[in-house]
C-alpha positions in Angstrom: 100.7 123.8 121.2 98.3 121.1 119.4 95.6 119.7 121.4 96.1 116.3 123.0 95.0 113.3 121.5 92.6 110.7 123.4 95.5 108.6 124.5 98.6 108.2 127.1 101.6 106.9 125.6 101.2 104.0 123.0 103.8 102.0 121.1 103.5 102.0 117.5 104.1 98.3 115.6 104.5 97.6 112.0 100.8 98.6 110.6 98.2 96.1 109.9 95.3 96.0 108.2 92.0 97.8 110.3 89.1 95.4 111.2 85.9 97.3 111.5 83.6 94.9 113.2 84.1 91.9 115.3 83.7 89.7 112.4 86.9 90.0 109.9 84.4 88.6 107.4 82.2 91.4 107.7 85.1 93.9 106.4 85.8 91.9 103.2 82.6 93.4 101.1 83.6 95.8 97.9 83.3 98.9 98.6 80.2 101.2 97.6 81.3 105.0 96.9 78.8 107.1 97.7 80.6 110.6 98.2 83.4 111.6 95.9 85.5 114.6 96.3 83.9 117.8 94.4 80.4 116.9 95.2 78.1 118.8 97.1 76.6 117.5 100.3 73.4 117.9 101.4 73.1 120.2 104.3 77.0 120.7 104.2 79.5 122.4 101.7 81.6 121.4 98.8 83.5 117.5 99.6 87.5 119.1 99.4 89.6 117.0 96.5 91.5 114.7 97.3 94.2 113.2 94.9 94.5 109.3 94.5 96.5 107.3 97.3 99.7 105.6 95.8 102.1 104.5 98.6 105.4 105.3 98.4 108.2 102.9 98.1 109.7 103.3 101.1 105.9 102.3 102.7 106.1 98.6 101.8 109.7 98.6 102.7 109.0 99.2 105.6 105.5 97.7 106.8 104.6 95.6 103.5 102.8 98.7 102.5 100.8 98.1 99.1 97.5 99.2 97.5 95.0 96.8 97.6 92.5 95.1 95.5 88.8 97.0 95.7 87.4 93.4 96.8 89.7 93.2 99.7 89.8 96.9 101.2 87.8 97.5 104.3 84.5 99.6 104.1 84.8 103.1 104.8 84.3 104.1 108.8 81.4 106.7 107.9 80.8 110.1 110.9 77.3 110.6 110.5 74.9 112.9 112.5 71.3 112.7 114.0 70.4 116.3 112.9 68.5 115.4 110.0 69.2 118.4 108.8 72.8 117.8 108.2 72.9 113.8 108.3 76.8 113.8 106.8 79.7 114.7 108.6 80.8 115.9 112.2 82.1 119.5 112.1 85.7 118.9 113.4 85.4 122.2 115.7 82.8 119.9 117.6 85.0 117.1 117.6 87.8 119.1 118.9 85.6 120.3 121.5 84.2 116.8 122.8 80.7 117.9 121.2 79.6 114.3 120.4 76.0 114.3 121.3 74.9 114.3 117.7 77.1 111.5 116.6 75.6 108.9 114.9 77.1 105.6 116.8 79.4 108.1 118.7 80.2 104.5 121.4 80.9 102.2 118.5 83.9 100.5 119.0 86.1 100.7 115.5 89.2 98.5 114.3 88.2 95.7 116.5 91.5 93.9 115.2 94.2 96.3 114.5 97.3 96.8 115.7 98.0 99.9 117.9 98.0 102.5 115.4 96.6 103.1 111.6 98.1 106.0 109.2 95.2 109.2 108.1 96.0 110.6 105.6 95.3 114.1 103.5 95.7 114.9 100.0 94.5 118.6 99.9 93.4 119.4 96.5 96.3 119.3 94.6 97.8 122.1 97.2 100.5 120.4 99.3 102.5 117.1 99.9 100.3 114.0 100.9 100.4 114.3 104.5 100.3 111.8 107.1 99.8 110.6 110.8 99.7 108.2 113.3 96.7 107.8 115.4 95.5 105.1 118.1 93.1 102.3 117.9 93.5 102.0 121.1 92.0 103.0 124.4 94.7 103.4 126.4 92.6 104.9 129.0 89.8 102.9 129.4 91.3 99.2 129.7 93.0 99.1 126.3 90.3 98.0 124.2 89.0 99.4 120.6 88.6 102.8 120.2 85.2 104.6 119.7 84.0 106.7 116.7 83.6 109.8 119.4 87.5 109.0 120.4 88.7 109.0 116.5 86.9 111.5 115.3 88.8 113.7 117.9 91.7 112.1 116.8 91.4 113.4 113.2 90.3 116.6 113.8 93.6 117.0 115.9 95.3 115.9 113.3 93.9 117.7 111.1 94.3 121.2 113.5 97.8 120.0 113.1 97.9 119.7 109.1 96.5 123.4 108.7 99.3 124.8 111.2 101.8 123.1 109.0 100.6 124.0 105.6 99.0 127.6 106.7 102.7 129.6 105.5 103.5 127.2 103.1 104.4 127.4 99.4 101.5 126.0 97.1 102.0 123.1 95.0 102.5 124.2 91.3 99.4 124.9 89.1 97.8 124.6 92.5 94.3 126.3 92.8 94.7 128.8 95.4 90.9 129.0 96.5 91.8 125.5 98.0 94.6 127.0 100.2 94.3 126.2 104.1 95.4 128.7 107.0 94.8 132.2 108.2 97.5 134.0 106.8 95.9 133.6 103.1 92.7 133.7 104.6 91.9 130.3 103.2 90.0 127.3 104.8 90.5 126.3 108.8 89.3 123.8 111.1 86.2 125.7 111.7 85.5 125.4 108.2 85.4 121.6 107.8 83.3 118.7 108.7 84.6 115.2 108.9 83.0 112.7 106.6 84.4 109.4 106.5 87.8 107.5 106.7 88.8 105.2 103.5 90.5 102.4 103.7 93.5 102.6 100.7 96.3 100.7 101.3 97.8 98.3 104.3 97.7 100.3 107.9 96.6 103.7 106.0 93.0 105.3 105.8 92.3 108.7 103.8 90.3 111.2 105.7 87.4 112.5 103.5 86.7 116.0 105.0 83.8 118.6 103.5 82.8 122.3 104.1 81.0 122.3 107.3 77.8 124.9 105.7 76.8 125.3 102.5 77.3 129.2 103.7 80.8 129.6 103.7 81.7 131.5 101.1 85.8 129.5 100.5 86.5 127.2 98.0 86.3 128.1 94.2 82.8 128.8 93.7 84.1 132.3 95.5 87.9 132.7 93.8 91.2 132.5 95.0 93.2 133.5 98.2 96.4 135.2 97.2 
């Protein structure tokens, strides 16, 4: 049973491209990457890999799906926190749990002109499949309007909740490092592990989650070997 996501029933469109502010022009600045996967954060863990978005065929069949030009794409949606001694990332068992308190802009309204829905998507360190789902940029309970950061953030950890219970018996991907693997039954990395850093816009209607070890003391990853 996954938890619920922070939203009654919703109809899902063809995707379109996710406004952040309530001026489009605002959006249309070149990106600045200032995390990459691999690095360290400060006060965190290790940011997990993530392989380069390319959508599939199928994907601009069927909603104009495309990747986009750098000077185009949408600046990443960043979940920061007021501990100073963190400052990156929400720890997705506190977004699961409605902890928001620390949430830097955690009543922001995000995707002010988006349709109904945009894609997240996860691709885990070379492990598994690129993975993908729906979520609302909606309010569906509060008057319909744009949902907040607090709301989304929820939204991706469920998601993501979702993504380890999937992949947590799976076979790994070949030549996959093992140390990366998600799930309990090869003791690998779950939701209590991670902290939510940022979503990235990469292609029409689709966002990348950007996720990092939640303390610099858990001992998963790499840096401490594999999980057979």
């Amino acid at each position: 049973m996954y938890p619920e996501m922070d939203v009654t029933d919703y109809q899902i469109d063809a995707l379109s491209p996710g406004h952040l502010a309530a001026d489009p022009a605002a959006d249309l600045r070149p990106v600045v990457h200032t995390i990459h996967s691999g690095d360290r954060v400060s006060g965190r863990g290790t940011m997990i890999p993530q392989s380069k978005f390319r959508p599939l065929n199928r994907d601009v069949a069927d909603h104009g799906d495309r990747a986009i030009d750098s000077s185009l794409r949408h600046e990443p949606v960043y979940f920061n926190s007021t501990n100073s001694d963190v400052g990156i990332g929400i720890a997705l068992s506190d977004a699961l749990a409605g902890k928001y308190e620390r949430l830097e802009g955690r009543d922001d309204r995000l995707f002010m002109q988006c349709g109904p829905s945009i894609s997240v998507r996860i691709s885990w360190a070379g492990c598994y499949p690129p993975w993908a789902r729906q979520i609302p940029t909606r309010d569906f309970k509060n008057s319909s309007g744009p949902v907040t950061r607090s709301k989304v953030a929820k939204n991706v950890a469920c998601s993501m909740q979702r993504f380890i219970d999937e992949m947590n018996c799976r076979a790994l991907e070949e030549d996959a490092d093992p140390s990366w693997a998600v799930g309990r039954a090869r003791n690998g990395i779950v939701l209590e592990d991670l902290a939510f850093v940022k979503l990235e816009h990469v292609s029409r209607g689709n966002w990348l989650v950007y996720l990092c070890l939640a303390s610099p003391s858990i001992e998963k990853g790499p840096d401490y070997g594999g999980h057979a």
